[in-house]
Every structure is written in C-alpha cells, then in structure tokens.
C-alpha positions in Angstrom: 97.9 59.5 -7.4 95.3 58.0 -9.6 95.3 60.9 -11.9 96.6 64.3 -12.8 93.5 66.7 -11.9 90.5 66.4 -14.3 91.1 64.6 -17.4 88.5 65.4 -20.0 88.3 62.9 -23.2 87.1 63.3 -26.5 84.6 60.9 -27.4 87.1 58.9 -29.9 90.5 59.5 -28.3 92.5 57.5 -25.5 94.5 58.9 -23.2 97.8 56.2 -22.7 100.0 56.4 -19.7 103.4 57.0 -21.4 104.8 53.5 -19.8 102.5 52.2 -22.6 104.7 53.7 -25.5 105.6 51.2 -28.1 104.3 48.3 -26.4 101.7 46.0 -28.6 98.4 47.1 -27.1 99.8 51.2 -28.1 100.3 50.2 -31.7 97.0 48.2 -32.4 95.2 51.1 -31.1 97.5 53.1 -33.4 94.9 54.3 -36.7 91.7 52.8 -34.9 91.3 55.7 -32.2 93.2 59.2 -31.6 95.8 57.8 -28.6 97.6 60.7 -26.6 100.3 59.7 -24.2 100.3 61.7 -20.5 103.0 60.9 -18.2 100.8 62.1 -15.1 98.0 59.5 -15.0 99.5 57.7 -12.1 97.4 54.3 -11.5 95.6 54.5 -14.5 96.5 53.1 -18.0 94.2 54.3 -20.6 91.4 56.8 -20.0 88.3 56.5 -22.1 85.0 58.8 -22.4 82.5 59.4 -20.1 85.3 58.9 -16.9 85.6 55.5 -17.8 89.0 53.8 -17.4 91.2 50.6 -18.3 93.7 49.5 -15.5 95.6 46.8 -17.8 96.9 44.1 -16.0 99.8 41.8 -18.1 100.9 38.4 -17.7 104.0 39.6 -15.8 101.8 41.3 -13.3 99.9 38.6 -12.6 103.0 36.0 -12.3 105.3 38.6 -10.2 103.1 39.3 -7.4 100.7 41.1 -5.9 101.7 44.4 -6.7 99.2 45.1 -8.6 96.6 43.9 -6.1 97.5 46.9 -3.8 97.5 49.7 -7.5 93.7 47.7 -8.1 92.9 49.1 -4.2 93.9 52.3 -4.1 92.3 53.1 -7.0 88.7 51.6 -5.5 89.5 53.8 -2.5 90.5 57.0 -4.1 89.2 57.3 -7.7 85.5 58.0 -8.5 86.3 56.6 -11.8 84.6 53.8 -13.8 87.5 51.4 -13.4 87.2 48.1 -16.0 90.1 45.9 -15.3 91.2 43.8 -18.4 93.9 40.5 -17.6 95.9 38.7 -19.4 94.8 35.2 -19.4 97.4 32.7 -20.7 98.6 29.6 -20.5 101.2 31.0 -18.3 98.9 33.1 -15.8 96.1 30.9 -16.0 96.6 29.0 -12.5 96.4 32.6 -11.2 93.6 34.0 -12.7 90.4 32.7 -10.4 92.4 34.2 -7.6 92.2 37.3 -9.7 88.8 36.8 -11.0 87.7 36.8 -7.1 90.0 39.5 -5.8 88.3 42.0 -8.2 84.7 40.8 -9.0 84.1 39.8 -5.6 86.0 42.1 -3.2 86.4 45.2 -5.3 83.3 45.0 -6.8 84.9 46.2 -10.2 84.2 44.9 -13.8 87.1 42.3 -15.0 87.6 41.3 -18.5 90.3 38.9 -19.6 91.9 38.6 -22.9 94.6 36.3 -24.5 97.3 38.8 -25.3 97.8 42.3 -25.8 96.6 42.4 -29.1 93.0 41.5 -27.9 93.3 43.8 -25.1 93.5 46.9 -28.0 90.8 45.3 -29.8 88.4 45.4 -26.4 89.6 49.1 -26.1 88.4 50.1 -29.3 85.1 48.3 -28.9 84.9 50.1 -25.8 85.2 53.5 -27.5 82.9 52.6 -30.4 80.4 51.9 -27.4 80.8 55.3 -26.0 80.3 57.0 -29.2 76.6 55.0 -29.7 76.0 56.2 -26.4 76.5 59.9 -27.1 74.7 59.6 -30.5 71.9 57.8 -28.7 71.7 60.5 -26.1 72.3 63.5 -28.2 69.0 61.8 -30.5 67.1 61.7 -27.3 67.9 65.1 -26.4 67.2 66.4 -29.7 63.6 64.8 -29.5 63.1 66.2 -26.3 63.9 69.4 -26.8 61.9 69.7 -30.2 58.6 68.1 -28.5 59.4 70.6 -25.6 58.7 73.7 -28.2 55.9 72.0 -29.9 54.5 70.6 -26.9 54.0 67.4 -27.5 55.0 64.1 -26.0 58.7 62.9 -26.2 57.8 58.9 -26.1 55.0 59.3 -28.6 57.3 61.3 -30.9 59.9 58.7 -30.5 57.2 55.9 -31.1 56.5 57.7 -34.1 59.8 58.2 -35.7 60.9 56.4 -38.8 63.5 52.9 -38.3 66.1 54.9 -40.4 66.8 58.0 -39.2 70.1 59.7 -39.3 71.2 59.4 -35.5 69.7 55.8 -35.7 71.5 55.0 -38.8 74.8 56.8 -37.4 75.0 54.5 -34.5 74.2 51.0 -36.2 77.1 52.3 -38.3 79.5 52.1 -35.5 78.9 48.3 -35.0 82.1 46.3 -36.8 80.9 44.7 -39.9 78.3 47.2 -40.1 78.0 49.7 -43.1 75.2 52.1 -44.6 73.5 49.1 -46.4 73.4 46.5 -43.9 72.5 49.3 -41.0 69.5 49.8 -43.4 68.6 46.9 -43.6 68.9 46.1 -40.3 67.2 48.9 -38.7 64.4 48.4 -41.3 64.2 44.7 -39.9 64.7 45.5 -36.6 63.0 49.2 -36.1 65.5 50.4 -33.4 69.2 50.2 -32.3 67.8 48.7 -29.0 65.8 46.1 -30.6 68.9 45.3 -32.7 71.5 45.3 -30.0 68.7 42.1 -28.6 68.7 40.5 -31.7 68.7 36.6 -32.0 71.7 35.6 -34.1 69.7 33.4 -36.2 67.7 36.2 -37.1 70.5 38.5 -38.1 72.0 36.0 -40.5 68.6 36.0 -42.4 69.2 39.5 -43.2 72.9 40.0 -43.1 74.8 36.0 -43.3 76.6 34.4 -41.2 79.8 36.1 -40.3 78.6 40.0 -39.9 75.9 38.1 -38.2 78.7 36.5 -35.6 79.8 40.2 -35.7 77.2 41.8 -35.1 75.8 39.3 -32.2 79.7 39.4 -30.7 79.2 43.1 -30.5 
C-alpha cells in the first residue's frame, strides 16, 4: 500500500515510517519538528502538510538495485500524493545518479532533490516544513483580508495594496526563514514591502540590509 487510509498532518509535525527509527535523518529532525513514527505508511517515508510526501532514497538503494525503481512507480500509479523524491548523492552513488535523475524527472514526472548524506536530507525536510507553515500563514492572511473586505464591502487587492510592510501575518512568516528574527524580518519587510517581494530579492541587496551570511541564508532559502 502507499498509505494507511487518510493521513492528516499538523502543519509542523512529520509523520516517519518506523523503518526510520534511530537512523541519522530521525535524530536531526529530532527538536526541529514534532516527528511521530507509523508503522502503516507502506511506500512512503515521511509525510509532510498539505499531502506532501518524501520517498527517501539512500546510497544503498541506489547501489543495490532497482528496487526502489519499481516502490518510485507504484507510488506515481497509486498515490494522489505530492511525492518529492530526495537521493543520496555520493561519491559512491554518483555514477548512478543521472540514471536516476532521468528515471524520475523525466519518466515519472516527479520532483527529485539530492543531498550528500542523511544529515542534509533532515535539514531539506525541515526547510520543507518551514515552507508549509509560510504557506498557511500566507493563506490564512489572505483569507482573513478577504473575509473582512467581504463585510465591509470593499476590495480585497486594494485592501491588500493598502496594508502596512509589517503586519503581524507578514512579520510571522519572514520569521520562519533561517537566520531570520523580529529585527531583521523588520527590517526586511520595511525594505522590501512584502514576503513575495522578499522571497525575489537580489542577494546583493539583502546584504545591504542584513550582511553577508543571513544574506546567503536568506537568498539559500
């Protein structure tokens, strides 16, 4: 199965399959997000928010053989999940991984991301959950707008034309970027007037407000 029924996720939590317990990816994410083990999520390694999911693919995998070619496939067929695929790209798998890269970009039209060792692989997962909770605080702002313009009747883009660079959803979600706190998200917003506008910002221009390495931060983000 790819999954036990319906699994719903908090936005901050991971669901682990259990085969992950102890291993190095489980205790890096150990402190930075709310990891639960199930022992009933079949194909599927880690389940994120908003039905996205990691299928993790180690250096062993990719040496041994093509096993987990045919897990990557019946998951395309049978799951309407988001599936990102992260590999592990080493100086040991590396004269397999463009066979890889085209097996899943190219033929199963799924998102593949490599990393050097397991330790990088947490590190992507918990920038992938930080980015799911900027979406919601983006979209719950949006609604919130919406909803209030709705009642007063106005206009939901003009309102949000109108709005201040700072405000409390805005300020929440620049927040969530690594490097990122109160006074830099200040400053940043003030420079930038919106998280979008800030998520497209030059690098050279960041480091004029905020130096060089939250800058690399930021831009790496």
């Amino acid at each position: 199965p790819v999954t036990a029924g319906s699994v719903v996720v908090p936005y901050g939590h991971v669901i682990g399959n259990e085969k992950w317990r102890g291993s190095e990816v489980a205790q890096r994410l150990q402190g930075k997000v709310r990891l639960i083990f199930e022992d009933g999520l079949g194909l599927v390694d880690f389940h994120l928010s908003n039905r996205t999911c990691i299928l993790l693919i180690s250096e062993a995998d990719l040496v041994a053989g093509d096993e987990f070619r045919r897990r990557l496939v019946r998951f395309r067929n049978a799951s309407s999940l988001r599936g990102i695929v992260i590999a592990e790209k080493t100086h040991i798998s590396d004269e397999y991984y463009l066979g890889v890269q085209k097996f899943v970009v190219l033929e199963l039209g799924m998102v593949l991301l490599p990393v050097a060792n397991q330790g990088e692989a947490s590190q992507l997962i918990i920038q992938l959950v930080s980015f799911c909770l900027i979406l919601k605080v983006l979209l719950l702002s949006l609604l919130q707008v919406r909803e209030q313009s709705r009642v007063r009747g106005t206009n939901p883009f003009l309102r949000l034309q109108r709005a201040q660079p700072a405000e409390p959803a805005a300020l929440q979600a620049a927040q969530r970027i690594p490097g990122v706190g109160k006074t830099k998200a200040l400053l940043l917003l003030q420079r930038f007037g919106s998280v979008h506008r800030l998520c497209n910002a030059p690098i050279h221009e960041l480091e004029q407000i905020v130096g060089q390495t939250a800058a690399q931060q930021i831009y790496t983000f």
